[in-house]
mmCIF file of the N, C-alpha and C atoms, coordinates in Angstrom:
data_MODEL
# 
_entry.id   MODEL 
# 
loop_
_atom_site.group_PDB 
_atom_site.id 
_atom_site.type_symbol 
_atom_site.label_atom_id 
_atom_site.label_alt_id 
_atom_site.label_comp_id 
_atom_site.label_asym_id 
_atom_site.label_entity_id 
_atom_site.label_seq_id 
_atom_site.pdbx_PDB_ins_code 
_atom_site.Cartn_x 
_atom_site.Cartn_y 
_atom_site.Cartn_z 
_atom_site.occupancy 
_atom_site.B_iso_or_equiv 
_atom_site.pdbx_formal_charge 
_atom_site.auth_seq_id 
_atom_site.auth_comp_id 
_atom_site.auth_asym_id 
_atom_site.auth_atom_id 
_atom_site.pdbx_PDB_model_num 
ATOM 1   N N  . UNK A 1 1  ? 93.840  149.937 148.016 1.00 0.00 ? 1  UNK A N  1 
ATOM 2   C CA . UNK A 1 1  ? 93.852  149.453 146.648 1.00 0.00 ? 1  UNK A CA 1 
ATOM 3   C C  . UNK A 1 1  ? 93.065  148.137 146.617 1.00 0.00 ? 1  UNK A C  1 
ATOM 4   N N  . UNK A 1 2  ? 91.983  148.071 145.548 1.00 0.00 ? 2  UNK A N  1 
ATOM 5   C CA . UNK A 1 2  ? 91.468  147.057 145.654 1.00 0.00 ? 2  UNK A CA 1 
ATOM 6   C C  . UNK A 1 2  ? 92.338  145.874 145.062 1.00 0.00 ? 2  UNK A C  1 
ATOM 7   N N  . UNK A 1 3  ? 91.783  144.392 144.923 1.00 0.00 ? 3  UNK A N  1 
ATOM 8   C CA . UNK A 1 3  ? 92.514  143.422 144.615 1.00 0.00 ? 3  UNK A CA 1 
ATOM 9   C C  . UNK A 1 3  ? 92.707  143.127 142.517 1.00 0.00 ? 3  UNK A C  1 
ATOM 10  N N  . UNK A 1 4  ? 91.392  143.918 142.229 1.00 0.00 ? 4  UNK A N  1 
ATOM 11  C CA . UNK A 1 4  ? 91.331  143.607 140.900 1.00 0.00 ? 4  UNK A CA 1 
ATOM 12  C C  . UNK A 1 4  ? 91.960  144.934 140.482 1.00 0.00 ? 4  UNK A C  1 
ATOM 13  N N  . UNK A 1 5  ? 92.176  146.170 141.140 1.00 0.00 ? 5  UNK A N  1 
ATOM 14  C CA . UNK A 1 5  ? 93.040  146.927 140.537 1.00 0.00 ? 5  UNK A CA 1 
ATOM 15  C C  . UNK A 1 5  ? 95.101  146.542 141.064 1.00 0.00 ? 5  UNK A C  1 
ATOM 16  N N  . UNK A 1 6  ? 95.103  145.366 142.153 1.00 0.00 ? 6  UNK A N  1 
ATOM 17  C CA . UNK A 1 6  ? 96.469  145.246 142.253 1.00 0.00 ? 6  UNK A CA 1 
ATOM 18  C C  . UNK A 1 6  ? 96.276  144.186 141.145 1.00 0.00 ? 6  UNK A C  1 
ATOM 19  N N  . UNK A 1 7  ? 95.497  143.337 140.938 1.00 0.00 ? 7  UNK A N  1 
ATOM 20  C CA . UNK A 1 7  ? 95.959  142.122 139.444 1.00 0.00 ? 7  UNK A CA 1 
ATOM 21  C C  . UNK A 1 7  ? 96.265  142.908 138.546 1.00 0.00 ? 7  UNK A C  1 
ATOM 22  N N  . UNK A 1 8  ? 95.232  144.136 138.310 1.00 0.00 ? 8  UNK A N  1 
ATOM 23  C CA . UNK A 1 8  ? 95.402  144.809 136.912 1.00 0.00 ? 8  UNK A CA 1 
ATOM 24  C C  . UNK A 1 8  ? 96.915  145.775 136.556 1.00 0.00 ? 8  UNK A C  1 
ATOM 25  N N  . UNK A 1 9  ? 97.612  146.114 137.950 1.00 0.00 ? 9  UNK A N  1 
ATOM 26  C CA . UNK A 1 9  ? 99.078  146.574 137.686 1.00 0.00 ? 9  UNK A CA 1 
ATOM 27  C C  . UNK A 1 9  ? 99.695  145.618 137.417 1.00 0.00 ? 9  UNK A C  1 
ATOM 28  N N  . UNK A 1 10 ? 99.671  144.595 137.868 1.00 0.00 ? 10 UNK A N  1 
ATOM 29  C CA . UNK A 1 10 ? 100.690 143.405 138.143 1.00 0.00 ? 10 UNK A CA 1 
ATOM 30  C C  . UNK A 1 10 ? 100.602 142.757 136.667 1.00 0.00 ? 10 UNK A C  1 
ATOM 31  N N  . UNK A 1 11 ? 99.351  142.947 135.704 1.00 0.00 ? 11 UNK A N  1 
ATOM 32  C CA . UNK A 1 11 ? 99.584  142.596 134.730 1.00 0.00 ? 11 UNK A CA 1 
ATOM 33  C C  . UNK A 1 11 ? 100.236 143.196 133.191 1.00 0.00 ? 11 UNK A C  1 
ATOM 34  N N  . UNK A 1 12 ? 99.913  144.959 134.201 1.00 0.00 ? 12 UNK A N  1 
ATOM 35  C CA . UNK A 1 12 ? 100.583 145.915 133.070 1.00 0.00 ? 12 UNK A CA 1 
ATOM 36  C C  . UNK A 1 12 ? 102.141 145.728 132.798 1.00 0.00 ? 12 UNK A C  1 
ATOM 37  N N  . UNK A 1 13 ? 102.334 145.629 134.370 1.00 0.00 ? 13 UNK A N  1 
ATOM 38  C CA . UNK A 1 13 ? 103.782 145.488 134.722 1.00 0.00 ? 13 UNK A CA 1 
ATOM 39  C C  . UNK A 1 13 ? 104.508 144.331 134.129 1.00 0.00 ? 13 UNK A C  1 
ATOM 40  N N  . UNK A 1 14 ? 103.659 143.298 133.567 1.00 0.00 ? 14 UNK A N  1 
ATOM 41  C CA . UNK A 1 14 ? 104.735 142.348 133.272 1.00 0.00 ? 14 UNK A CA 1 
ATOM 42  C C  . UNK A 1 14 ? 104.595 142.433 131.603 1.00 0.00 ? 14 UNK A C  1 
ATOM 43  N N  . UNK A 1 15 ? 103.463 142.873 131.122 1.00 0.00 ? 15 UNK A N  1 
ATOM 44  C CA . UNK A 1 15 ? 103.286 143.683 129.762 1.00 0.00 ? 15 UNK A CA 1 
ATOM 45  C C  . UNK A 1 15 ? 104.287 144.603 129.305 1.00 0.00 ? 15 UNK A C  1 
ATOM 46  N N  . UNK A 1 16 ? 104.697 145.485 130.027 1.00 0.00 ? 16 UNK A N  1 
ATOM 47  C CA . UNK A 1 16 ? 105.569 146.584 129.894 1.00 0.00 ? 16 UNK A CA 1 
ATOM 48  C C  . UNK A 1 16 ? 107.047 145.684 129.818 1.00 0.00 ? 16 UNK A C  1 
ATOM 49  N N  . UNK A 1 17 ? 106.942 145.037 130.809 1.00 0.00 ? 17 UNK A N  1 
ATOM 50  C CA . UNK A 1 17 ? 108.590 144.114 130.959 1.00 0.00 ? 17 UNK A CA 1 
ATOM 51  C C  . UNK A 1 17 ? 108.648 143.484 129.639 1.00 0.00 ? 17 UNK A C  1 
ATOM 52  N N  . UNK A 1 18 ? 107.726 142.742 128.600 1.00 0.00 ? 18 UNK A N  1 
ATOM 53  C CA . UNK A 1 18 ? 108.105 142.239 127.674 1.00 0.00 ? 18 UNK A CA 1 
ATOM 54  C C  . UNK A 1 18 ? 107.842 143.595 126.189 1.00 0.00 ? 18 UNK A C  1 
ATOM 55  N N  . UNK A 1 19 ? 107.556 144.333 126.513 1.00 0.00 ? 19 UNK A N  1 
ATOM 56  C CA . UNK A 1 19 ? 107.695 145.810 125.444 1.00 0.00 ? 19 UNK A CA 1 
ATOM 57  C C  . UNK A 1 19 ? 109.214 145.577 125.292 1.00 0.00 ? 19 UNK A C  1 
ATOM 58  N N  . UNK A 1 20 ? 109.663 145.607 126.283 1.00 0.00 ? 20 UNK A N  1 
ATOM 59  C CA . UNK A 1 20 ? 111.304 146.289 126.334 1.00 0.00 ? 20 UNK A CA 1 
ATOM 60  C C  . UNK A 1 20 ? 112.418 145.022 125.855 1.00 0.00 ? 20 UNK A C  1 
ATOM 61  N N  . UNK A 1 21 ? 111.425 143.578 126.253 1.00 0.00 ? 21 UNK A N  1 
ATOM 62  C CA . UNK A 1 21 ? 112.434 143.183 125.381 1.00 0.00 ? 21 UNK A CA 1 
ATOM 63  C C  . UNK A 1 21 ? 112.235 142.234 123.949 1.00 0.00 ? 21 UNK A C  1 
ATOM 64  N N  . UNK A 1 22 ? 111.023 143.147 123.442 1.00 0.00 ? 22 UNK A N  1 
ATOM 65  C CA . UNK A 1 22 ? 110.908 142.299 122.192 1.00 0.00 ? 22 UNK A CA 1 
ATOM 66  C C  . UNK A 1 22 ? 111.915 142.611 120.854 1.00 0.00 ? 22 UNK A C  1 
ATOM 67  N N  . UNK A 1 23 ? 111.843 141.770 120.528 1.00 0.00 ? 23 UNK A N  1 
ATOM 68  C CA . UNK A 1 23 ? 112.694 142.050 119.484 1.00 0.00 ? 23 UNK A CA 1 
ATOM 69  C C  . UNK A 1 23 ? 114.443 141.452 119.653 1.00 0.00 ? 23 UNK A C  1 
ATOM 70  N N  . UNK A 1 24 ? 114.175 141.346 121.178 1.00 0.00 ? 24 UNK A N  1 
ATOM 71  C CA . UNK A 1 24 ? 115.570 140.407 121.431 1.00 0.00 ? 24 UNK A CA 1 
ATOM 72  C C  . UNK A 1 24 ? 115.494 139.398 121.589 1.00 0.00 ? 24 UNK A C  1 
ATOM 73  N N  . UNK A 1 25 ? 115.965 138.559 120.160 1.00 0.00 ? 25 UNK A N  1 
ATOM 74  C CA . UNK A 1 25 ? 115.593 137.135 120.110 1.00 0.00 ? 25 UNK A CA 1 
ATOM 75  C C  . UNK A 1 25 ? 117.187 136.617 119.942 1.00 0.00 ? 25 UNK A C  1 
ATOM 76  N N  . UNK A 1 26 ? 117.533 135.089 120.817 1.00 0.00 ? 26 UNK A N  1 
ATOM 77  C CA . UNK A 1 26 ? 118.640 134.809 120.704 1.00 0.00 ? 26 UNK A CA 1 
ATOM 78  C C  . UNK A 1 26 ? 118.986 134.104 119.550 1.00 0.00 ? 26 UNK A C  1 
ATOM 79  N N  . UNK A 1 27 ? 120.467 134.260 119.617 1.00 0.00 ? 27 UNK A N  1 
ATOM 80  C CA . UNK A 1 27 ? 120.983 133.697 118.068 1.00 0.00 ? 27 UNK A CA 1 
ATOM 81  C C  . UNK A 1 27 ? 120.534 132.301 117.442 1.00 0.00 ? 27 UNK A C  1 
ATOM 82  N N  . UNK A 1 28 ? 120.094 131.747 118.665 1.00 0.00 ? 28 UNK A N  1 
ATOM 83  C CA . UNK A 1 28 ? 120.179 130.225 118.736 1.00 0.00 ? 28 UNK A CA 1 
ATOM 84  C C  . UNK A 1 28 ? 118.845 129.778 118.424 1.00 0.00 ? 28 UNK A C  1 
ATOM 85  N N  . UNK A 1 29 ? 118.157 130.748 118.677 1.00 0.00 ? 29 UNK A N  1 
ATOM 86  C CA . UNK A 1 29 ? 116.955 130.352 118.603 1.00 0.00 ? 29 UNK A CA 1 
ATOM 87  C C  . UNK A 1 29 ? 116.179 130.827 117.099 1.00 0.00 ? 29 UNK A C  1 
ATOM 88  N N  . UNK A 1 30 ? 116.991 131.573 116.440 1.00 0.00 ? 30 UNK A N  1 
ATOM 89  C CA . UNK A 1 30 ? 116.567 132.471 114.896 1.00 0.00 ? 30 UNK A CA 1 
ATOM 90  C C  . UNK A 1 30 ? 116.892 131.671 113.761 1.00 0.00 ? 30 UNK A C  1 
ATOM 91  N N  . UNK A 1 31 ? 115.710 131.137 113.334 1.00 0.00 ? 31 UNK A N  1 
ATOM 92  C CA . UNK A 1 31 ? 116.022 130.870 111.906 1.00 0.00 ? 31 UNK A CA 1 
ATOM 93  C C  . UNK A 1 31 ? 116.962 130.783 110.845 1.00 0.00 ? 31 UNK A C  1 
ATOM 94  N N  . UNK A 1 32 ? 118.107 129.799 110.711 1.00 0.00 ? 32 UNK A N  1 
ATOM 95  C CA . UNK A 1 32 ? 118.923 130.038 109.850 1.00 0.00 ? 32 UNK A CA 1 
ATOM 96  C C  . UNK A 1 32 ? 119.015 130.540 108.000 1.00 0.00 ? 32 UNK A C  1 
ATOM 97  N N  . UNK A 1 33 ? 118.181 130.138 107.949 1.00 0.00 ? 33 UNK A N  1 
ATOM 98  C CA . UNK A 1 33 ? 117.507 130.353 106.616 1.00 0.00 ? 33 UNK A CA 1 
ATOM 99  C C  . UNK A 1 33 ? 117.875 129.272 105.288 1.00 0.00 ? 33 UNK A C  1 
ATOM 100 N N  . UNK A 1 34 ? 119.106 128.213 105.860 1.00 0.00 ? 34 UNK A N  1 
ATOM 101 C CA . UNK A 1 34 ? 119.284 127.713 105.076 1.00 0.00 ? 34 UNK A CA 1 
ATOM 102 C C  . UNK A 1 34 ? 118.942 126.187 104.575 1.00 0.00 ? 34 UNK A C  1 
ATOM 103 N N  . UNK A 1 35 ? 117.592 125.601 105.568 1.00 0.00 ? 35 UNK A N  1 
ATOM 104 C CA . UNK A 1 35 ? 117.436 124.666 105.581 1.00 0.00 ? 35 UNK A CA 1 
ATOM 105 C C  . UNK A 1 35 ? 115.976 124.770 104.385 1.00 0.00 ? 35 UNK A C  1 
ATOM 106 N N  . UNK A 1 36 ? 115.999 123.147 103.895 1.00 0.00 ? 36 UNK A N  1 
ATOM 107 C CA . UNK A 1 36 ? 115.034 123.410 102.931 1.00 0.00 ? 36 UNK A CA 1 
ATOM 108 C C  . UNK A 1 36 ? 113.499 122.616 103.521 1.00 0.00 ? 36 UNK A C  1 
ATOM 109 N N  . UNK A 1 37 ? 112.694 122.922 102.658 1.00 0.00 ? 37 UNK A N  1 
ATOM 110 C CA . UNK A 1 37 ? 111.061 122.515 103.271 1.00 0.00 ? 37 UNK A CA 1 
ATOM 111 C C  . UNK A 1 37 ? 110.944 120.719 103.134 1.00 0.00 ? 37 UNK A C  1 
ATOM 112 N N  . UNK A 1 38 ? 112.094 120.382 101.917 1.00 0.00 ? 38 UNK A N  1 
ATOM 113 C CA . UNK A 1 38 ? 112.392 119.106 101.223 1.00 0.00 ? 38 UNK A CA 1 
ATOM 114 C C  . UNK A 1 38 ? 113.491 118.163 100.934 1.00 0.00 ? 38 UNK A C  1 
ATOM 115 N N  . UNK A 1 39 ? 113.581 117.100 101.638 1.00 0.00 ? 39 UNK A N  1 
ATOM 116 C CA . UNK A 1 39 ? 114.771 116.933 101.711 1.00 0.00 ? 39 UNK A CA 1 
ATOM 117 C C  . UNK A 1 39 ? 115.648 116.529 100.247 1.00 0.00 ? 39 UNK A C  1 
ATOM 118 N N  . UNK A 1 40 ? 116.758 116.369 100.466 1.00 0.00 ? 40 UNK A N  1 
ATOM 119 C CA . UNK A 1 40 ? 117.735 116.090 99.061  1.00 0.00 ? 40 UNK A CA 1 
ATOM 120 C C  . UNK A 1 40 ? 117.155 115.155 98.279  1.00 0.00 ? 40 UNK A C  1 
ATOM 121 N N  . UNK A 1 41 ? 116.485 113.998 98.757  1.00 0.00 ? 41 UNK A N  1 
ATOM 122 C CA . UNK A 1 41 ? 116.313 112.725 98.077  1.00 0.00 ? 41 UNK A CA 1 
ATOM 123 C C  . UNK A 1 41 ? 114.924 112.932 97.562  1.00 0.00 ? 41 UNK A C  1 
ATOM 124 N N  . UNK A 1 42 ? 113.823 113.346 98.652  1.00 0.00 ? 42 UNK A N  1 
ATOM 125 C CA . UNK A 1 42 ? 112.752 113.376 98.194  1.00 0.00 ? 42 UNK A CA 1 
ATOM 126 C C  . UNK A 1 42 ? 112.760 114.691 96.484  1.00 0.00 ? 42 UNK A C  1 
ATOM 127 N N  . UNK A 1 43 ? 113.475 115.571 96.322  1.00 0.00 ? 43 UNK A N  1 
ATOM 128 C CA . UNK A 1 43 ? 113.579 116.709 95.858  1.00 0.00 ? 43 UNK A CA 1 
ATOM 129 C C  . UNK A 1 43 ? 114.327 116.060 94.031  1.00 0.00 ? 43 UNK A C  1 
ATOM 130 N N  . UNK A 1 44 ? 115.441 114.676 94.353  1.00 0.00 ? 44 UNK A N  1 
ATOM 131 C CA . UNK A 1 44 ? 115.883 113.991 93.326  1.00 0.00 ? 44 UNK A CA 1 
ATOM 132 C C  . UNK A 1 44 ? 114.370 113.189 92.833  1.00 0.00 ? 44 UNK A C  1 
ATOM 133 N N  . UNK A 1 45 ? 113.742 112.262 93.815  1.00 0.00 ? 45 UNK A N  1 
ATOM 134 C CA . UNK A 1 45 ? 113.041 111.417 93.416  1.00 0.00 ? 45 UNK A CA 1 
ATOM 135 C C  . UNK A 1 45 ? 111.849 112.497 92.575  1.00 0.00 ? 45 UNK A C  1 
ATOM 136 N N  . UNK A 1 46 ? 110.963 113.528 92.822  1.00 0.00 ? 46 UNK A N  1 
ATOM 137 C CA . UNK A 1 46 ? 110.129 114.690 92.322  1.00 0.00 ? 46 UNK A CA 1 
ATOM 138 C C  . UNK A 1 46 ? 111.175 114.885 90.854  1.00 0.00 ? 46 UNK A C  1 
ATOM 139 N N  . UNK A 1 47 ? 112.125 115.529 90.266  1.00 0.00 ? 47 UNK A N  1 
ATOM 140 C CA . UNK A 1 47 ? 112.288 116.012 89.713  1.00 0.00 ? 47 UNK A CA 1 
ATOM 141 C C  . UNK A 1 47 ? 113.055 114.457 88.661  1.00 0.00 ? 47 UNK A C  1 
ATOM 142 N N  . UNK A 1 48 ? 113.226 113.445 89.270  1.00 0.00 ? 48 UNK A N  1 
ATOM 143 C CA . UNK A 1 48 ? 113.007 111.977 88.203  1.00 0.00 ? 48 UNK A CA 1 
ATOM 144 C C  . UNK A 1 48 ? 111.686 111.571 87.212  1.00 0.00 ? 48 UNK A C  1 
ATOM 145 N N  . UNK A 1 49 ? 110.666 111.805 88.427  1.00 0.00 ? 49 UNK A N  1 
ATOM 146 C CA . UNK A 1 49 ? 109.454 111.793 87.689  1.00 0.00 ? 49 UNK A CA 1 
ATOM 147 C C  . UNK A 1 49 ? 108.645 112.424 87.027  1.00 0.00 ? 49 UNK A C  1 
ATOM 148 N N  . UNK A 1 50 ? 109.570 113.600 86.870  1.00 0.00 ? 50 UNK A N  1 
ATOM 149 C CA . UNK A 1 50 ? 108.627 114.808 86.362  1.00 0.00 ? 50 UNK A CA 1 
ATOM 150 C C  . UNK A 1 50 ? 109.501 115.008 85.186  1.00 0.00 ? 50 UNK A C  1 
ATOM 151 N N  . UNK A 1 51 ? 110.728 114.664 84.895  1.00 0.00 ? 51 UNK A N  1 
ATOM 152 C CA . UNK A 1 51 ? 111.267 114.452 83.890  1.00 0.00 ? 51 UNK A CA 1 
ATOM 153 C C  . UNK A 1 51 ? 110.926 113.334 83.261  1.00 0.00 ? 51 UNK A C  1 
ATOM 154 N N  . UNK A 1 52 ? 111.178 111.909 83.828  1.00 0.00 ? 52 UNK A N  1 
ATOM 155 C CA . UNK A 1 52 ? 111.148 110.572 82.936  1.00 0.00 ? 52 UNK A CA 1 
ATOM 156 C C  . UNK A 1 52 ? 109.597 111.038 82.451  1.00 0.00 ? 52 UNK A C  1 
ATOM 157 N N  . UNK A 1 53 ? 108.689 111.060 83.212  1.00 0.00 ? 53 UNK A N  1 
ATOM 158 C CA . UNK A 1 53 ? 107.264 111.034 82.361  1.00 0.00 ? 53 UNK A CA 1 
ATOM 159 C C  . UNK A 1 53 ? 107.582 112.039 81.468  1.00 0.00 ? 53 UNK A C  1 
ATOM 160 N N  . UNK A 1 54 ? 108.142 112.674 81.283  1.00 0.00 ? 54 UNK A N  1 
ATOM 161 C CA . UNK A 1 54 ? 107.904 113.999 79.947  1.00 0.00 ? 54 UNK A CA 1 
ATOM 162 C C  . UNK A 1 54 ? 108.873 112.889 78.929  1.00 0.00 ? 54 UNK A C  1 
ATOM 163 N N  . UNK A 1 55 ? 109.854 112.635 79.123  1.00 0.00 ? 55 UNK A N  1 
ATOM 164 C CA . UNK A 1 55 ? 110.497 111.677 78.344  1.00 0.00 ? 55 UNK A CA 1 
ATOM 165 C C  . UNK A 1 55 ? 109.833 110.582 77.837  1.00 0.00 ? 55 UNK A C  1 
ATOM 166 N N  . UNK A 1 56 ? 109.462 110.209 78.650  1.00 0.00 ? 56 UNK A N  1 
ATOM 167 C CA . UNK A 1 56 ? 108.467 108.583 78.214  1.00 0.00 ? 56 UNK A CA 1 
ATOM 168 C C  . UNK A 1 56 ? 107.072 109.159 77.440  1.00 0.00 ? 56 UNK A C  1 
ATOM 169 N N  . UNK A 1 57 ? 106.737 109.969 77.376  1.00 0.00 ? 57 UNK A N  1 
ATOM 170 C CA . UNK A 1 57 ? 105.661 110.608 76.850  1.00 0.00 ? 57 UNK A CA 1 
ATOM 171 C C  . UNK A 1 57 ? 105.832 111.698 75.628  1.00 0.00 ? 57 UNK A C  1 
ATOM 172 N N  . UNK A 1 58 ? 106.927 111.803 75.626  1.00 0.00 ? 58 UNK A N  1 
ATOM 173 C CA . UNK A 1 58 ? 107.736 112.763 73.771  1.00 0.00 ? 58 UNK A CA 1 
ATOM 174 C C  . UNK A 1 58 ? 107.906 111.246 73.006  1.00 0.00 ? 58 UNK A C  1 
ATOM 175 N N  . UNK A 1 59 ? 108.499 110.112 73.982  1.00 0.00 ? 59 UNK A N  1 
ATOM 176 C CA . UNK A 1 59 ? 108.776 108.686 73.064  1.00 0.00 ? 59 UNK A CA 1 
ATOM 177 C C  . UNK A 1 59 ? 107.594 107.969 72.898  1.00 0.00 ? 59 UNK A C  1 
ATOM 178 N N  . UNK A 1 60 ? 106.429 107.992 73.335  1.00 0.00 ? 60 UNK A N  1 
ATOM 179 C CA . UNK A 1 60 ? 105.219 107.512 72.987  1.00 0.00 ? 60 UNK A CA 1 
ATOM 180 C C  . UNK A 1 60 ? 104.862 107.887 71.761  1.00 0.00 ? 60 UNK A C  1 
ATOM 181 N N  . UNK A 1 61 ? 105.225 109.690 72.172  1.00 0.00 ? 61 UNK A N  1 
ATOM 182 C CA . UNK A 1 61 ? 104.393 110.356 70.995  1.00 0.00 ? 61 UNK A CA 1 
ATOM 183 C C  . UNK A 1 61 ? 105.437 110.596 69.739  1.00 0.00 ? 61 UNK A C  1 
ATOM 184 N N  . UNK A 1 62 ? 106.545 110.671 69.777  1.00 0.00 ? 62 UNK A N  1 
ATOM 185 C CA . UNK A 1 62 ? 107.042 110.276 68.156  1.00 0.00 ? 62 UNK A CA 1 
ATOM 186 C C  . UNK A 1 62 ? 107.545 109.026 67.926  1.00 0.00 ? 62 UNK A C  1 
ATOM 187 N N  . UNK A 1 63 ? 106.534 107.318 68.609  1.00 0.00 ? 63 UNK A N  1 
ATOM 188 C CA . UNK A 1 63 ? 106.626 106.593 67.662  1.00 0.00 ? 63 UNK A CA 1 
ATOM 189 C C  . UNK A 1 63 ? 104.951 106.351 67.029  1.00 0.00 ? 63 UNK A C  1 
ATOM 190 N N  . UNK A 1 64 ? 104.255 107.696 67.175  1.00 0.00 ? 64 UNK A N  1 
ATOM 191 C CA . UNK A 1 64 ? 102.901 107.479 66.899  1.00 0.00 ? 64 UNK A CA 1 
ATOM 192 C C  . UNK A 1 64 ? 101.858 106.594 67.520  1.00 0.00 ? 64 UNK A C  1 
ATOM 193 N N  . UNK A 1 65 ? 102.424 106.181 68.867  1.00 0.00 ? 65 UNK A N  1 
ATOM 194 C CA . UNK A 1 65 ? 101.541 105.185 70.072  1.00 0.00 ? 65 UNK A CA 1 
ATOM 195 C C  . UNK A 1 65 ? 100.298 105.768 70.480  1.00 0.00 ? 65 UNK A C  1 
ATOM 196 N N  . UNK A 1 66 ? 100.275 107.293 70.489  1.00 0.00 ? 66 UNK A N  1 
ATOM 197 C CA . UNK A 1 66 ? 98.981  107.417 71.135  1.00 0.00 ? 66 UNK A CA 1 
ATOM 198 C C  . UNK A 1 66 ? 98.968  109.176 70.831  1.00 0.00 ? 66 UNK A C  1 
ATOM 199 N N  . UNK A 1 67 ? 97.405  109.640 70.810  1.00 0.00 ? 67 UNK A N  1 
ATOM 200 C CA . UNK A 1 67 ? 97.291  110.413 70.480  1.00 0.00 ? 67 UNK A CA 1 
ATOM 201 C C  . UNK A 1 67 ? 97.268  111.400 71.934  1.00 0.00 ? 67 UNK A C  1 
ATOM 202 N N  . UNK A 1 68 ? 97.389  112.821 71.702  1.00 0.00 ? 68 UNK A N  1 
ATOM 203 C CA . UNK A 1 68 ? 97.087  113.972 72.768  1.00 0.00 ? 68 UNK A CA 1 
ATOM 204 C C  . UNK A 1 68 ? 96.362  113.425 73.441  1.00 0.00 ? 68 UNK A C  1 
# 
C-alpha cells in the first residue's frame, strides 16, 4: 500500500467517524433561544427616542413652529 493511498483511508476513516456523529450536539452547547441580540437598556433607551422625537415633533407641529 502506498503512503498517499494509507493518508487517503486514514482520512476517509475519520470522515466516516464524524457522519455518524453529526447531529449529536450537546445540550450545553445548543442555543437556548432565549437570549436577545439587545440588551434591556439599550432596547428602553431606542424605543425613548423613537417615541419622544415623534412626540416632540406632533408638539412642534400643532403649535404651528414649523412646516413638513
Amino acid at each position: 500500500m502506498t503512503t498517499s493511498r494509507r493518508i487517503a483511508d486514514k482520512k476517509v476513516a475519520a470522515f466516516q467517524k464524524n457522519i455518524i456523529k453529526r447531529g449529536s450536539v450537546p445540550e450545553t452547547r445548543a442555543k437556548k433561544g432565549s437570549d436577545y441580540p439587545v440588551g434591556p437598556v439599550m432596547l428602553g433607551f431606542f424605543i425613548f427616542v423613537v417615541i419622544g422625537s415623534s412626540i416632540f415633533q406632533f408638539i412642534r407641529m400643532a403649535t404651528g413652529g414649523g412646516a413638513a
